[in-house]
N, C-alpha and C positions, 0 to 999 in steps of 0.2 A: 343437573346434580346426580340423578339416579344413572346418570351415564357414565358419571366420574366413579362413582362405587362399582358401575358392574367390573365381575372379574371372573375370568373364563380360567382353563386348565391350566396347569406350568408346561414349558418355561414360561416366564413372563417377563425375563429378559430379552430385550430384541437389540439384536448388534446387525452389522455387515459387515463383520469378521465371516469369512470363512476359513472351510477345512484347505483349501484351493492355495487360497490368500497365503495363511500363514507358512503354508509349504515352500509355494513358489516364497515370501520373503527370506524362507531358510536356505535355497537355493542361489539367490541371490547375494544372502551375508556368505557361501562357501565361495563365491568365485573366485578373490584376491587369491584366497589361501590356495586353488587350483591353480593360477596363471603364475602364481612365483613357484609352483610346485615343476612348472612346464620349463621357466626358466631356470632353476637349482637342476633339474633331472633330465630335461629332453621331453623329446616331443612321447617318450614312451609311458612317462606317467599320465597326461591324457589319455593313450592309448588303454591303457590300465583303469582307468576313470570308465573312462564310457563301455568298455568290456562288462563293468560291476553293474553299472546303469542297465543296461542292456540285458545281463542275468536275471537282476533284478526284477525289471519291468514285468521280464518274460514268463519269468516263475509266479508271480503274483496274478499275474493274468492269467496260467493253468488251471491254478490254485484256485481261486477266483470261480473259475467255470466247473473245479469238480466238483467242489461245496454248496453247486446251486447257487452264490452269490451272485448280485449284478457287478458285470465287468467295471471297475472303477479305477482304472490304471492310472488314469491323468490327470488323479488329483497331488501327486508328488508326492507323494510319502517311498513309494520305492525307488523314486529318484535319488532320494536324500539319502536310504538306506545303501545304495550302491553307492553315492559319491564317498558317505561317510566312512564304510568297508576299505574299498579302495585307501580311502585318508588313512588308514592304520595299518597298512601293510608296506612294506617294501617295495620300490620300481624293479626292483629285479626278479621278483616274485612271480614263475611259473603262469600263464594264463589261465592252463588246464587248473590251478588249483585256487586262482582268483574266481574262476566260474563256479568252484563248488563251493568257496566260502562265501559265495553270494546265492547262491543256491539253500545252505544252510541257514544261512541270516536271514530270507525270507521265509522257510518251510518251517523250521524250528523254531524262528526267535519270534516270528508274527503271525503269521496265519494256521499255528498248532493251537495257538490262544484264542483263534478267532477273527483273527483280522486287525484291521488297525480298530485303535482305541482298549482292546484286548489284553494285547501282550502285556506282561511281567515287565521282560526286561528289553533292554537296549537292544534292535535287530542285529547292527552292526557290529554290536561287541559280543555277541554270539556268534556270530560268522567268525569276527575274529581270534573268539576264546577256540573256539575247533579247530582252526588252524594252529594256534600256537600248539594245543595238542596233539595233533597229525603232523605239522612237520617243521617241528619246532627250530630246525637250522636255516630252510627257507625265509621264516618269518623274522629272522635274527642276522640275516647277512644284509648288511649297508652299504651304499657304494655314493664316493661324494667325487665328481672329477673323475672318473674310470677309475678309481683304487677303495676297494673292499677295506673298510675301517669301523671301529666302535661307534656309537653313538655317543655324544657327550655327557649322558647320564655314565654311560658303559664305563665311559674313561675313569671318571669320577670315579668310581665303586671301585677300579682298580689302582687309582690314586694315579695317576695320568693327568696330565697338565693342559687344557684347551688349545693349548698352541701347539701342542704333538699330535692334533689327528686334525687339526685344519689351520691354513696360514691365513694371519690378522688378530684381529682382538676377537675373541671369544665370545663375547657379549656382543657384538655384533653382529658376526655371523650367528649365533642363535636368535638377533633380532629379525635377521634375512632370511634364515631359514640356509646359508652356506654350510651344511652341518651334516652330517650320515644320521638317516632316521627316515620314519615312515615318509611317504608319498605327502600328506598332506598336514603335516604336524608340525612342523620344522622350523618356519618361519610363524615369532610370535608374533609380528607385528601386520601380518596377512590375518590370521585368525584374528587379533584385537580388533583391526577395522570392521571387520565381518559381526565379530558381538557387539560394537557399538551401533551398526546398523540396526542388529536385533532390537536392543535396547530404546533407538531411539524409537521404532517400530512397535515397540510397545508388546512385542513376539517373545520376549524373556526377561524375568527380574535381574536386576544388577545383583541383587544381593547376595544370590545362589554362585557365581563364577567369584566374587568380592570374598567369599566365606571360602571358599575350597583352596584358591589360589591363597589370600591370607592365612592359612591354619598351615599349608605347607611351606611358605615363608617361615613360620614362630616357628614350626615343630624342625626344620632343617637350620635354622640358628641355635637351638637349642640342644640338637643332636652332634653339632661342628662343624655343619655344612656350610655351603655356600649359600646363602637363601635364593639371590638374584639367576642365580644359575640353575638353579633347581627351579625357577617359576617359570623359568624363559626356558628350558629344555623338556625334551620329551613330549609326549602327552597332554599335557596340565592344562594349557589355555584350550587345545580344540575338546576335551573331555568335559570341560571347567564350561565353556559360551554355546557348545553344540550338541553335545551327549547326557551331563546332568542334567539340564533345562528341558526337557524332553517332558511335553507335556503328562504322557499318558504313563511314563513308568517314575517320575516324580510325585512327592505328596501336593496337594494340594492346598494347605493350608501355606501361609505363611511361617508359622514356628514349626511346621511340620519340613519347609524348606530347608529353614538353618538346619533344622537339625541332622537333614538327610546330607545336606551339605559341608558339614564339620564333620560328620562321620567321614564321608569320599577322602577328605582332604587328609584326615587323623590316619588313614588305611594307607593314603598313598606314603606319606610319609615315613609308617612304619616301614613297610613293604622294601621304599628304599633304604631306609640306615640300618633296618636290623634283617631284611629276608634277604636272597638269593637272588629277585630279579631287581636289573636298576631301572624299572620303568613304575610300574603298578598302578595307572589309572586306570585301566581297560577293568581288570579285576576288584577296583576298588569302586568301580561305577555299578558294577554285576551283584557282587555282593550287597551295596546297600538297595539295589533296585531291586531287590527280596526281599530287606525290612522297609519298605516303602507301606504295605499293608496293615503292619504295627506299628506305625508312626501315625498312619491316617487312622489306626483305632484310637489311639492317646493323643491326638492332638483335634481331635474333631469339635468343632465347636457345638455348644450347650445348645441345644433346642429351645426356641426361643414358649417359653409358657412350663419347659421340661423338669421335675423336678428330681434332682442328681438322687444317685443311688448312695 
């Protein structure tokens, strides 16, 4: 009995989860979205993948050794940050400046904060908010079949019809991913498999991708959009299963989650029907991964004995 009472320091949760674990399963749910990404683009978006990886790796392992830190390269975290960079930029996109926004996404978006568990915000969507401001024509020229075209958000915002920048049903090649847009975005139905992996993996709540993707369905029927096309295009599913679920720049609560994730979705939405660009997850993941730290102050739960002020 006095065995069962003893209790030593916290934690006092004991898993075999790891940091390892969860990474490699994040790598793991990317690959569809990479191998249709090989098949839509050529063997250059791989090329383009493991270039970012490779940045990556290399720069956190500098990093890493100027900081005095222990070298911890291979636990995938800047794997994931390279694949996922790479995933939001263009196949046609310069090397020399895939190197530097992989460069950036680990100097600035992670190890300025401290290293992993640290950072604010998204590594990847810091690499790729610096590029869209550096070279912002790079980051926005698409090629589907060797011929430079809109994205099908693009179309959309200019009132452009799905069957003018690619032949077939529309809604299918955006479920294939047949479509001009990032390297690894494109096909929603590679990305879906990849989160339901996560999901059954027990590595992401459903509820987070279920809230972001439903608020930009209601808010795009409401604005006189297409809803289905606006879920299935762009951004939304890999932002939505692999970039808000992010453990370390998400809240941690449950009603801290919806709430971080109704906002993404309310952001993306505007961004599309009433701003200038026709994409807006990248910036809508950025922004509320800044009020992540005043959601975890108002949704923090009561200490248990705690008497409220």
């Amino acid at each position: 009995m006095a065995r069962l009472l003893k209790m030593g320091p916290s934690p006092h949760v004991r898993t075999s989860e790891t940091v390892n674990r969860v990474m490699y399963d994040v790598i793991i749910a990317l690959l569809p979205a990479l191998l249709m990404a090989v098949y839509v683009f050529g063997i250059q978006a791989l090329t383009t993948t493991l270039i970012a990886v490779l940045t990556c790796v290399l720069t956190e392992g500098i990093m890493q050794k100027i900081m005095g830190k222990e070298i911890d390269i291979e636990d995938g975290s800047a794997v994931i940050t390279g694949i996922l960079f790479a995933f939001v930029v263009p196949v046609t996109m310069a090397y020399w400046i895939i190197i530097i926004g992989s460069i950036v996404s680990i100097l600035l978006g992670k190890m300025l904060f401290g290293g992993l568990g640290h950072n604010i915000f998204n590594p990847a969507l810091v690499g790729r908010a610096f590029v869209q401001a550096s070279w912002p024509v790079a980051i926005t020229t698409f090629i589907l079949d060797g011929q430079a075209g809109p994205t099908m958000l693009d179309a959309m915002k200019r009132g452009l019809d799905g069957t003018q920048i690619a032949a077939g049903n529309p809604y299918i090649n955006a479920l294939l991913g047949k479509m001009g847009g990032s390297i690894g975005e494109t096909s929603a139905i590679a990305i879906l498999l990849g989160g339901a992996y996560l999901i059954y993996r027990g590595q992401i709540q459903w509820e987070v991708p279920a809230v972001i993707i439903g608020t930009v369905a209601i808010g795009s029927f409401l604005f006189g959009g297409d809803p289905l096309m606006h879920v299935l295009s762009g951004g939304l599913f890999l932002g939505a299963f692999f970039m808000a679920t992010d453990m370390v720049t998400s809240p941690y609560t449950k009603k801290g989650q919806i709430i971080f994730a109704f906002g993404i979705g309310a952001l993306v939405t505007l961004i599309r029907f009433k701003g200038g660009y026709p994409e807006g997850m990248a910036y809508s993941i950025l922004i509320m991964n800044g009020v992540v730290p005043l959601i975890n102050r108002y949704t923090k739960p009561k200490m248990f004995g705690g008497v409220a002020k």
